[in-house]
C-alpha positions in Angstrom: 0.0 0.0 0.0 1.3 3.3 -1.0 1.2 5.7 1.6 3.2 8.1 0.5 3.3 9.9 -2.6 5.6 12.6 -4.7 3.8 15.6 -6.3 3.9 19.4 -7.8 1.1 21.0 -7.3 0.6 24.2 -10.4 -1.1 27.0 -9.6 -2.3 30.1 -11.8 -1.3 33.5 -10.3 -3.5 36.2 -11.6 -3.0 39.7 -11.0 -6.6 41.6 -12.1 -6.1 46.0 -13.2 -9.4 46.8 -10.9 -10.9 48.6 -13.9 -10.9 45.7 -15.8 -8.5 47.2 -19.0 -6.6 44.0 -19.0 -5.3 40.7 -17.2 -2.4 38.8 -16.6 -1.9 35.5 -15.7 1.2 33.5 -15.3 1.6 29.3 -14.0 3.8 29.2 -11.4 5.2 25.8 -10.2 4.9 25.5 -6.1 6.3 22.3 -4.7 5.5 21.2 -1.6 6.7 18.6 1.0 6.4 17.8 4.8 9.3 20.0 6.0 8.4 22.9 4.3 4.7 24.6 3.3 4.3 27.7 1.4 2.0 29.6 0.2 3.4 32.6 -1.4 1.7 36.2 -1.9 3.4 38.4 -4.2 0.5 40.7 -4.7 -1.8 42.1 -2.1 -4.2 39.9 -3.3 -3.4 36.8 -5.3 -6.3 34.2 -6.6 -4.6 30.5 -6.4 -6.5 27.8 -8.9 -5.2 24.8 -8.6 -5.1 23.8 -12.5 -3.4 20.7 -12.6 -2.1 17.3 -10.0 0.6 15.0 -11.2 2.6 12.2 -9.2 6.1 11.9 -9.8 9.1 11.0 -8.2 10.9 14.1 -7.1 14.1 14.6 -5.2 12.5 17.4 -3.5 10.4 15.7 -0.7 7.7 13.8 0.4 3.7 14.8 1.3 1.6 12.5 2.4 -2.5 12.2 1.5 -4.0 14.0 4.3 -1.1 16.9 4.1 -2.2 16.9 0.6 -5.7 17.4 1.5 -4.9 20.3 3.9 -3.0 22.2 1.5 -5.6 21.8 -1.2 -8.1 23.6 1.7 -6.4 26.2 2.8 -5.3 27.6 -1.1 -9.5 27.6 -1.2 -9.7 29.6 1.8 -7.3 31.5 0.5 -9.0 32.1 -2.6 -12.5 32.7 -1.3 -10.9 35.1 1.3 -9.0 37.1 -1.7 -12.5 37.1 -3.7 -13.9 39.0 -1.0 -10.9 41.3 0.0 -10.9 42.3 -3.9 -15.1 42.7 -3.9 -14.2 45.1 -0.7 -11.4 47.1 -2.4 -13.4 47.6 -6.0 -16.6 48.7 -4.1 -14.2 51.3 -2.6 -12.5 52.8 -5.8 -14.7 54.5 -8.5 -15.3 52.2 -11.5 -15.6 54.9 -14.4 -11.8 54.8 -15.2 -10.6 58.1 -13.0 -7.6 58.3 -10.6 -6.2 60.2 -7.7 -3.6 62.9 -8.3 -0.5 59.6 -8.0 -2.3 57.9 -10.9 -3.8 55.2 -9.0 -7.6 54.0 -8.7 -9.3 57.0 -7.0 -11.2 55.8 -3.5 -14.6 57.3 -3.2 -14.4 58.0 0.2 -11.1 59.8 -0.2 -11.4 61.5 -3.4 -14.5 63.3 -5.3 -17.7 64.1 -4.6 -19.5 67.6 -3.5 -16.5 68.2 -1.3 -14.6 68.9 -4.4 -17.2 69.3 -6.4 -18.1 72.8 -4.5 -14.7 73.7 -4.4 -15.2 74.0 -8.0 -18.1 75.8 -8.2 -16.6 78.4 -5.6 -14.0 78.7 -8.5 -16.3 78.8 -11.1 -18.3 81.7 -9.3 -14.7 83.7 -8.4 -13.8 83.7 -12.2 -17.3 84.8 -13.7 -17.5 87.9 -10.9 -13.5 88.6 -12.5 -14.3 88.5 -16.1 -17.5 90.1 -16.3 -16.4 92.7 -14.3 -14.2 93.5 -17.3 -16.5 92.5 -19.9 -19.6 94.2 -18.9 -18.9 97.5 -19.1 -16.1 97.2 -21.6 -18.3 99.2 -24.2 -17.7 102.1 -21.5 -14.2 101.9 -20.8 -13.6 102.4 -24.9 -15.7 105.2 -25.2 -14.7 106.9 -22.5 -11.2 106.5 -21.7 -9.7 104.6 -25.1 -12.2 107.4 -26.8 -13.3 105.4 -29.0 -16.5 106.1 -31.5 -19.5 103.8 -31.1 -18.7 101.9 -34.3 -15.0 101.1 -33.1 -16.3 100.2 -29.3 -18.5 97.4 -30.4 -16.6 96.0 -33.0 -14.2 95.7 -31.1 -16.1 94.3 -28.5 -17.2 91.6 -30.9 -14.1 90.5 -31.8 -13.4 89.9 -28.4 -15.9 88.5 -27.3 -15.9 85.9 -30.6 -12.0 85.2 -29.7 -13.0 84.5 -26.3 -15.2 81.6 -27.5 -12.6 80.2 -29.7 -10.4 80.0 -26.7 -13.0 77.4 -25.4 -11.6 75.3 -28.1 -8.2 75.8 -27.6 -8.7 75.0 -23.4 -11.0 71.8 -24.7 -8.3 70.4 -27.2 -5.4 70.6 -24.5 -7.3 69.8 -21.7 -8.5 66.2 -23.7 -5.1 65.6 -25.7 -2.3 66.6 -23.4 -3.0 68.7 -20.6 -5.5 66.9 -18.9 -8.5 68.7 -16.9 -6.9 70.2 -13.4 -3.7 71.6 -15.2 -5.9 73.0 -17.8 -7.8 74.5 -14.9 -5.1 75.8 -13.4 -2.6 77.3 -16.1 -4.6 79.3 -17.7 -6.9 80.5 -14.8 -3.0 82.1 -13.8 -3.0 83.4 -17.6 -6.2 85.5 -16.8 -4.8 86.6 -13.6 -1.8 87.5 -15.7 -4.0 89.5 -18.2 -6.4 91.2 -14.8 -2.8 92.2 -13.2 -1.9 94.2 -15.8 -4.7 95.5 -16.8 -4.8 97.2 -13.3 -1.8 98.8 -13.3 -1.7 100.0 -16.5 -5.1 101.8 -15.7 -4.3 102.7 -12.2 -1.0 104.5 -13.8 -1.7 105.4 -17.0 -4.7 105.4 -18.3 -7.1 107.7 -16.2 -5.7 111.2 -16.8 -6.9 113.7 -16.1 -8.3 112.9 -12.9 -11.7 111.9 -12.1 -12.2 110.9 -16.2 -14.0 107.9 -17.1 -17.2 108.7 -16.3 -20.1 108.2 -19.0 -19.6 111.7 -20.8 -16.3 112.2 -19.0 -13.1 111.7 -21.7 -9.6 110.6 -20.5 -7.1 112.1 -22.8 -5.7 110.1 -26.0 -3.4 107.1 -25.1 0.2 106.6 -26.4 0.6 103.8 -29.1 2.2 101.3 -26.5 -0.6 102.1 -23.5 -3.0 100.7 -26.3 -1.2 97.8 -27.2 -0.4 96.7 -23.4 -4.2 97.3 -23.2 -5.2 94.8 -25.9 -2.6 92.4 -24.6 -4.4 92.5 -21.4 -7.8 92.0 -22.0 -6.3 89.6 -25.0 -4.7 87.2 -22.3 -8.0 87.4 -19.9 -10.1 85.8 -22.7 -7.6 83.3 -23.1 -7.4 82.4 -20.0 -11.4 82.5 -19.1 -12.6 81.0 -22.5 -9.7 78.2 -21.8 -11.0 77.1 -18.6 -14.5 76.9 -19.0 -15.3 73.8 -20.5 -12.0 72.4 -18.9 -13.1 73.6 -15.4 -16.5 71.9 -16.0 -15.9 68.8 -17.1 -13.7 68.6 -14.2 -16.6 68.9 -12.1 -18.0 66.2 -14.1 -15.5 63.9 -13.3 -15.9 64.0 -9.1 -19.0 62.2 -9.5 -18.5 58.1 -10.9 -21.5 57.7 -13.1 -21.1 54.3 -12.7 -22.3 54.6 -9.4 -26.0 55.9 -9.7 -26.4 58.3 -6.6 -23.2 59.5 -7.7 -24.4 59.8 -11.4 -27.4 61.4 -10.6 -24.9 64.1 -8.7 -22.8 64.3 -12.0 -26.2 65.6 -13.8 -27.0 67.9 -11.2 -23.5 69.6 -11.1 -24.0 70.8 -14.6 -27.0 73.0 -13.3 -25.0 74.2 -10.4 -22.5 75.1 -12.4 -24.4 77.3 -14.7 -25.7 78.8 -11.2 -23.0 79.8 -9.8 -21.6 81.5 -13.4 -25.1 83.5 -13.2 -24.8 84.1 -9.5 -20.7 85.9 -10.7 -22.1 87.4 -13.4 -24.9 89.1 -10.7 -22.8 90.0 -8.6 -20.6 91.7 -11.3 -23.4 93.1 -13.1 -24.6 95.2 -10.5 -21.9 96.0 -7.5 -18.8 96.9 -10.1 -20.9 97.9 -12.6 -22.0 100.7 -10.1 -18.6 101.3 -9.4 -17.5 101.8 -13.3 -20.3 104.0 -13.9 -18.5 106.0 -11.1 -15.4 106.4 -12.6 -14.4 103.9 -10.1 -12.2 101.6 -12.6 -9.3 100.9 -10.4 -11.1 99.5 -7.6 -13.5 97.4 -9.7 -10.6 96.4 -11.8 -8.4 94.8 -8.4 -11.4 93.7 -6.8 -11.9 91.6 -10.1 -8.2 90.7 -9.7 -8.6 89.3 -6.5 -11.5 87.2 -7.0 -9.5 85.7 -9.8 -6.8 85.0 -7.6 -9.1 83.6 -4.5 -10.4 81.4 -7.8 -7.1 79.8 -8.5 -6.4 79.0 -5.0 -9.8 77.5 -4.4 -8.7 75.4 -7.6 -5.1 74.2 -6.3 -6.4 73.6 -2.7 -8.1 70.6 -3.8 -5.5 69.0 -5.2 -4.8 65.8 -3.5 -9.0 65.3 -3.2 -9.5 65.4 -7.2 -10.7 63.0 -9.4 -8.5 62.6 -12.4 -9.2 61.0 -16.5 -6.4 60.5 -17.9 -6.1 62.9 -21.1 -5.9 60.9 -24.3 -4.9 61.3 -28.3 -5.0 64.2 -29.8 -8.5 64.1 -31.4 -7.6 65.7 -34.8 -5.2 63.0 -35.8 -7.6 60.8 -35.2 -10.1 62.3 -37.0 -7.8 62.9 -39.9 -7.0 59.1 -39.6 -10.4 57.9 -40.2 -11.0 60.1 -43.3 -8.1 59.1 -45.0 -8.0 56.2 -44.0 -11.6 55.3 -45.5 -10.4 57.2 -48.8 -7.3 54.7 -49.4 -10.0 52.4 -49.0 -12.6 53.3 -51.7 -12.5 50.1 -54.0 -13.1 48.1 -51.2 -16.4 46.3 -50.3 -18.0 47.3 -47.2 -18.5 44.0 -45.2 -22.7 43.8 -43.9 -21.8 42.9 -40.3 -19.8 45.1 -37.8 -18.4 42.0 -36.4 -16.2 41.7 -39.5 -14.7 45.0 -38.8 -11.3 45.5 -36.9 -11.8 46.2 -33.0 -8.4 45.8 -31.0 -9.0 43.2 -28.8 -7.2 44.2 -25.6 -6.6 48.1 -24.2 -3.7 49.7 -22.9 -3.6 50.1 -19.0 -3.0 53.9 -19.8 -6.7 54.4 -21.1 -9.9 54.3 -19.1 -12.0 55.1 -22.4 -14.5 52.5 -23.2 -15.2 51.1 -26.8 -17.8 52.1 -29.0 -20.8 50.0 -30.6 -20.4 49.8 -34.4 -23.4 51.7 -36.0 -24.7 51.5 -39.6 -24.9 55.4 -40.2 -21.8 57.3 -42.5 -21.1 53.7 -43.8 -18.5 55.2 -46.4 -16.1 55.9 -43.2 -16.3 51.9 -41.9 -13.8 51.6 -44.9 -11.5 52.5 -42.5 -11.5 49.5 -40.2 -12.1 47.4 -43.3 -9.6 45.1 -42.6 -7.5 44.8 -46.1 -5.2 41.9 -47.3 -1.8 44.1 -46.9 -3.3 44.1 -43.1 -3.7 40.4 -42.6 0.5 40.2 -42.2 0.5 42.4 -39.2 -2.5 41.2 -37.4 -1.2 38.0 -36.3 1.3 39.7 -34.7 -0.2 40.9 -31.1 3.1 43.0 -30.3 2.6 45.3 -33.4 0.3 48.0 -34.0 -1.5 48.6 -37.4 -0.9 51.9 -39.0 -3.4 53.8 -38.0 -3.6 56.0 -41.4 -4.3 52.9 -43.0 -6.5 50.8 -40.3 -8.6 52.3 -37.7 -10.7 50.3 -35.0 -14.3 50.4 -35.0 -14.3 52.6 -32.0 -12.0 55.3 -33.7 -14.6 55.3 -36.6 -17.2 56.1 -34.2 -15.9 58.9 -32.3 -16.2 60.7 -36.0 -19.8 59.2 -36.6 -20.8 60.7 -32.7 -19.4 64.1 -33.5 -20.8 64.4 -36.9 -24.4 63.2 -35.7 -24.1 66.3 -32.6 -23.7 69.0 -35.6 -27.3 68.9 -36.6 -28.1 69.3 -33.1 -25.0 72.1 -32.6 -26.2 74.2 -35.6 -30.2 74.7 -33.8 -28.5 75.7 -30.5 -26.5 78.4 -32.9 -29.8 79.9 -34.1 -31.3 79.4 -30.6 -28.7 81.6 -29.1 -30.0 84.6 -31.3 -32.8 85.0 -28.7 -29.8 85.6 -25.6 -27.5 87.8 -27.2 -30.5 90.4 -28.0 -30.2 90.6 -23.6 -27.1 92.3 -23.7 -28.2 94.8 -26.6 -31.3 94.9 -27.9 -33.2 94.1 -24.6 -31.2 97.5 -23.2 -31.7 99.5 -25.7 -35.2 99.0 -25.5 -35.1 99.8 -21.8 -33.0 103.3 -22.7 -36.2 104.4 -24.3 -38.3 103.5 -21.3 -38.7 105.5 -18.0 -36.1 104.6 -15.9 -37.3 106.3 -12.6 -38.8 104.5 -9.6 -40.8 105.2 -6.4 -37.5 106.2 -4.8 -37.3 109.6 -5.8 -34.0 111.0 -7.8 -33.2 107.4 -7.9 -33.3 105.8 -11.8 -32.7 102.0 -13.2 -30.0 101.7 -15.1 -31.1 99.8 -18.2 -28.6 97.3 -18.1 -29.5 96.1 -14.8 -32.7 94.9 -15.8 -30.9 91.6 -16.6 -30.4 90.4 -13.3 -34.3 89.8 -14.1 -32.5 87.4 -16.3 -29.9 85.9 -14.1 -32.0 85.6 -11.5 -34.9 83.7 -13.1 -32.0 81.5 -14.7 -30.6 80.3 -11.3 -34.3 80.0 -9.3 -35.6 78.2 -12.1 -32.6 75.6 -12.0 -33.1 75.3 -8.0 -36.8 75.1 -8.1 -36.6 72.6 -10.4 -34.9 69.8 -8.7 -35.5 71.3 -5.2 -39.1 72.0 -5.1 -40.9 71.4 -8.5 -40.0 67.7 -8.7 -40.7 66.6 -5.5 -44.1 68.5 -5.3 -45.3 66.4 -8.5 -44.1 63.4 -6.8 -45.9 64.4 -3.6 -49.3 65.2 -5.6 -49.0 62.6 -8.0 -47.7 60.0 -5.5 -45.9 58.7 -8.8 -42.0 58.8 -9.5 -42.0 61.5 -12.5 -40.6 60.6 -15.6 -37.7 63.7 -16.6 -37.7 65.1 -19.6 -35.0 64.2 -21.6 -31.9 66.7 -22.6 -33.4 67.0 -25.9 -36.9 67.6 -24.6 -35.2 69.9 -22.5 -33.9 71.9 -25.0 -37.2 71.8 -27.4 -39.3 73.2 -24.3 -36.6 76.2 -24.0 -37.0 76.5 -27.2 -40.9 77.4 -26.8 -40.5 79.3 -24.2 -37.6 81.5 -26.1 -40.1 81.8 -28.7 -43.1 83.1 -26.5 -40.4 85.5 -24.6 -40.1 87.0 -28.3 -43.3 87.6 -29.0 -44.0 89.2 -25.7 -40.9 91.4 -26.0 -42.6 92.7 -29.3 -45.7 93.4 -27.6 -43.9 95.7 -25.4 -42.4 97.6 -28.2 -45.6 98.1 -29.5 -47.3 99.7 -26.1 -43.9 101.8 -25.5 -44.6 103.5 -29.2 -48.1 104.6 -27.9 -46.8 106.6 -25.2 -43.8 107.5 -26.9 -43.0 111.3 -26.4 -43.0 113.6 -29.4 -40.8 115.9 -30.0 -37.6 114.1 -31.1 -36.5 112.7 -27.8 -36.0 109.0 -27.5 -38.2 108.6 -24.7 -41.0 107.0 -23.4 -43.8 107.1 -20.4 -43.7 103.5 -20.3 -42.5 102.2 -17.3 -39.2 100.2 -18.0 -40.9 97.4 -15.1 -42.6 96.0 -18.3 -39.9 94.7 -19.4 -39.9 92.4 -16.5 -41.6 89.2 -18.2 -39.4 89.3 -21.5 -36.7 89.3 -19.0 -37.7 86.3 -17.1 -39.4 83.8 -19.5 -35.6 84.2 -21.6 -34.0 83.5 -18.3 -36.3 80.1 -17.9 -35.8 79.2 -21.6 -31.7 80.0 -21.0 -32.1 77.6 -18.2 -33.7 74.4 -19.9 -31.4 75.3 -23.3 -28.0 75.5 -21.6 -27.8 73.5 -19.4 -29.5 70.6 -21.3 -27.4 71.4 -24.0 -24.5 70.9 -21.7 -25.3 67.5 -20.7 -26.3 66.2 -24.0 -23.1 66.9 -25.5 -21.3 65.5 -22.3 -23.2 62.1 -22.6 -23.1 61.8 -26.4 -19.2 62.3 -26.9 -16.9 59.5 -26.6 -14.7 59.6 -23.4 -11.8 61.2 -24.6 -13.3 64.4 -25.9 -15.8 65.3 -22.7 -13.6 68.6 -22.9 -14.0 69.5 -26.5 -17.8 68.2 -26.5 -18.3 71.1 -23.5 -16.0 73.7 -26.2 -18.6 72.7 -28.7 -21.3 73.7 -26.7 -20.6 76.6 -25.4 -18.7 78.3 -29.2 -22.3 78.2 -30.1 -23.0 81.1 -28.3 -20.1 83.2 -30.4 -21.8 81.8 -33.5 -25.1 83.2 -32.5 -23.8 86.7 -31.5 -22.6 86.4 -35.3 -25.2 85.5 -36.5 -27.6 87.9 -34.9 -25.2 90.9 -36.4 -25.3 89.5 -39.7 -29.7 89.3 -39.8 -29.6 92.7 -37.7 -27.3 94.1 -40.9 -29.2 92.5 -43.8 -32.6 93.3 -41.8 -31.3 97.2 -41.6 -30.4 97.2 -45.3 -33.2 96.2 -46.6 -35.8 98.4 -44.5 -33.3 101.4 -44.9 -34.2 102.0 -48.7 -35.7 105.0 -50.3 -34.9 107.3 -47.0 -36.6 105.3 -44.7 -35.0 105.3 -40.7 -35.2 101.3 -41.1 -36.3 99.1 -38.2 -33.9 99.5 -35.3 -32.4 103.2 -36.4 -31.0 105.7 -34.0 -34.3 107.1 -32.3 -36.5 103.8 -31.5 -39.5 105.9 -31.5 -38.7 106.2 -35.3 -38.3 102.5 -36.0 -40.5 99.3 -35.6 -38.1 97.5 -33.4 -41.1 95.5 -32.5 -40.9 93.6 -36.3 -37.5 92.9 -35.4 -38.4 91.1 -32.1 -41.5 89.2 -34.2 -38.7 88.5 -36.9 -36.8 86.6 -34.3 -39.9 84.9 -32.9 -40.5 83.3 -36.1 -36.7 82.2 -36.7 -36.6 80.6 -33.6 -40.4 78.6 -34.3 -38.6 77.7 -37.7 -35.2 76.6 -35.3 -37.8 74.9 -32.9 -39.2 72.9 -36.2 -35.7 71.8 -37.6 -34.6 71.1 -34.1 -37.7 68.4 -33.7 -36.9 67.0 -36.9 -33.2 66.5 -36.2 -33.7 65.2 -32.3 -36.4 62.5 -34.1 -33.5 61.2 -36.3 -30.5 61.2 -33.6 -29.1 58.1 -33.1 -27.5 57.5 -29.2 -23.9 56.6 -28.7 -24.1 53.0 -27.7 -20.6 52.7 -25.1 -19.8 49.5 -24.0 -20.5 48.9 -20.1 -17.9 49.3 -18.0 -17.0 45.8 -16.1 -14.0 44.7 -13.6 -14.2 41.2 -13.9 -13.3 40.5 -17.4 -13.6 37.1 -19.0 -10.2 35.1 -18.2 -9.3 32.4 -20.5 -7.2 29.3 -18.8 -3.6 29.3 -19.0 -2.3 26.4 -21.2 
């Protein structure tokens, strides 16, 4: 009777990435014997299968069949013990892919959340009370102490305000491709603090002269050639810096909430309406305390309290460093576009296979990229070509340890990251003409209320015009509180039902109506301010400028369902590794609709100018129908409000593949 027997035991080691991007697995040969019993752990937690039993004579000792059997038990302890220590760690760590500031999987209770997440928002808030306390009155400063002539003041204005926008861009494309998020964030916030800084001196010592200029009426003398240029340069570097960070800074926000996790997801949605709160809640508080000051003359102070908040910004930004959640920034999204395209054009004579499946889809991921694949889809067919896989390509395939040229083989998912941007352009182009309605706040909407009567039951004490939109801002921000805070929960409580939300493109198609109604109402106006209009020549009317109030209001709700829908839609239905540049999309549509709105506003006043006639919006309102221009840009926006339906009925969703951390594990041979 054998009692005794020689044996190896083999075991597979696996080491698992907790986000699932890849595994390895290696045999290793453990031999075991009376004297001596070990169970290694390299790794803090190691899985032990036993895959295969042989007998043998070995030189290396003897086990009998009960020490056999004890070993056998304790490696399934061991295993079942390391199951549940790894369950325990990944239920810890966020499973979306993002990091902590050492590059490792980010622990939610360390990392993320509303702790950072209002850290950000504090930032956000800090920068929007510094910029528009440049930007809203920058009109004034030119006419009154760069002397410049209405004409030169607003384009100029323009162009600035259109740079700005592309600067979004920029701060998207760096902040995806190389950058990453925070040091986006950060560098160029310091870049607008560069740009305030010296645009505070250079007023505080050369600029206002003589004394007590500045004010509306009051001219500074001329400035040199080089205070000019240092001037541009300034204001030139502060829209760099706060067009760069914006979509950077938000997205950022984003990414402290795993939307993997669905409280936390639901958090992530939410954050895009704060956000847009707290750059209304800046833009208020600019808008009406340094505003007051500029009027004054009171540049210099305004200017350095501006400074400061952009300062107090920055260090909000840096202080939560080690608490940040982090996605890794990826390729640089032109190259891959530019890839695809000629990639499919090389391509041409080839024969589109009928199934994705036949399509080339790298198998594995690099540890370096959290993004997640993308669904093959049978829209733009002509650009599969590119992942057509082609004979010249079947050499290299076979080969694991070599990557295809990517100018002449794309994957699947790389195709689709150009399919998902092209399919948001139809979608991108109704938000341009949408944004007509918002830029008519900032000039037409005043210009309306210069013609108004301006006093109130204070006496000596008169509106300023351009303070009617905190009507605006303010309906934006209690609209996007009410909301979630009040409205919802009230229909729920009524109802005793869990509502179902509009979605982001309902969102946006309700804005729209309400945009178009704000319009027509703003017309309406018009047309009771020209009854009482006073004769004489004078600009004026005895219509109090409080009627203004609902125009101002019902824009400020429709702002609120446009934006930030419009925010979150192009957030969810961009591929991972342009969240950034999806944001920069969003937000340049803006700059395209102040564009656009110039270029009706100038056709408009050419054609109704003919044969001597004062045109539409001339000099004197009272001499004008401003009132056809606000019904003009009802109907455009009930034609947008048609074309956007039509184009939200034929989107197609981004289908990502789910994000899981046990991936399937084939056995070792």
């Amino acid at each position: 009777m054998l009692s005794q027997l020689q044996f190896y035991c083999t075991f597979t080691e696996i080491d698992i990435d907790l986000h699932g991007s890849h595994v390895r697995k290696k045999q290793t040969i453990f031999l075991y014997s009376h004297q001596k019993k070990a169970l290694p752990f390299h790794y803090k937690f190691l899985v032990l299968v036993p895959t295969s039993l042989s007998c043998f004579s070995s030189f290396l000792g003897i086990m009998d069949l009960k020490q056999l059997s004890a070993v056998r038990d304790e490696s399934s302890v061991t295993m079942n013990e390391s199951e549940e220590g790894k369950k325990r760690l990944l239920d810890c760590c966020t499973k979306d892919g993002s990091t902590d500031r050492h590059g490792k999987p980010a622990i939610k209770a360390k990392t993320g959340g509303w702790k950072t997440g209002s850290l950000l928002l504090v930032s956000e808030g800090l920068a929007a009370v510094a910029f528009t306390g440049v930007e809203v009155n920058m009109v004034l400063f030119s006419k009154t102490v760069l002397r410049q002539s209405n004409a030169e003041a607003a384009t100029m204005f323009s162009k600035w305000m259109g740079t700005l926008y592309i600067f979004s861009l920029l701060g998207a494309f760096l902040s995806d491709s190389y950058l990453g998020r925070y040091l986006t964030s950060v560098v160029f916030l310091a870049v607008m603090n560069v740009g305030l800084v010296v645009l505070s001196l250079l007023t505080q010592a050369f600029m206002l002269e003589p004394e007590g200029c500045g004010k509306l009426g009051e001219l500074c003398k001329p400035q040199s050639q080089v205070e000019v240029a240092m001037f541009y340069l300034s204001i030139y570097l502060l829209a760099l810096g706060s067009g760069s960070i914006e979509p950077a800074l938000a997205t950022l926000g984003a990414d402290q909430f795993d939307e993997e996790d669905p409280e936390e997801s639901r958090s992530k949605t939410k954050f895009f309406s704060y956000f847009y709160v707290a750059l209304n809640i800046g833009s208020l508080v600019a808008e009406t305390l340094l505003v007051y000051m500029e009027n004054m003359g009171r540049w210099v102070i305004a200017f350095w309290i501006s400074t400061a908040c952009g300062f107090v910004a920055l260090l909000s930004i840096i202080s939560g460093a080690p608490r940040y959640r982090h996605i890794r920034p990826c390729c640089n999204p032109i190259s891959r576009f530019s890839q695809v395209i000629v990639a499919s054009i090389r391509k041409t004579k080839l024969t589109i296979p009928t199934s994705g499946e036949e399509l080339y889809e790298a198998r594995g991921r690099n540890e370096k990229d959290s993004t997640r694949r993308i669904s093959h889809t049978d829209d733009f067919k002509f650009l599969d070509r590119a992942a057509v896989i082609a004979p010249s390509d079947m050499l290299i395939l076979p080969d694991k340890s070599e990557i295809p040229n990517r100018w002449r083989l794309c994957t699947v998912t790389q195709v689709e990251e150009v399919k998902c941007v092209l399919r948001l352009l139809p979608i991108w182009f109704c938000t341009i003409l949408a944004s007509i309605v918002f830029v008519q706040v900032l000039s037409l909407f005043v210009e309306q209320g210069s013609a108004m009567n301006t006093s109130t039951m204070i006496s000596g004490f008169h509106i300023p015009p351009a303070s009617m939109t905190a009507f605006d801002i303010i309906s934006t921000s209690t609209f996007i509180i009410c909301y979630e805070k009040i409205l919802i929960p009230l229909y729920v409580k009524l109802t005793k039902s869990k509502p179902k939300l509009p979605s982001e493109l309902q969102r946006i198609g309700i804005g729209l109506v309400i945009s178009t109604v704000a319009m027509v109402i703003a017309g309406l106006v018009e047309q009771h301010r020209l009854r009482f209009a006073n004769e004489g020549g004078e600009e004026t009317s005895s219509l109090s400028i409080f009627w203004q109030t609902p125009q101002y209001v019902l824009v400020g709700v429709g702002e609120a369902f446009i934006y930030v829908a419009q925010w979150e839609f192009f957030a969810s239905q961009i591929p991972d590794s342009l969240k950034s540049m999806g944001l920069g999309l969003s937000m340049s549509s803006s700059a395209l609709g102040s564009y656009l709105c110039s270029i009706i506003l100038s056709v408009v006043m050419k054609i109704t100018t003919r044969h001597g006639k004062p045109g539409w919006v001339p000099a004197n309102l009272n001499d004008g129908h401003l009132d056809r221009f606000f019904f003009l840009s009802a109907a455009l926006t009930a034609l947008d409000l048609v074309l956007f339906v039509m184009c939200a009925k034929r989107f197609k969703f981004i289908a990502l593949e789910k994000r899981e951390v046990g991936q399937e594990m084939e056995a070792t041979a």
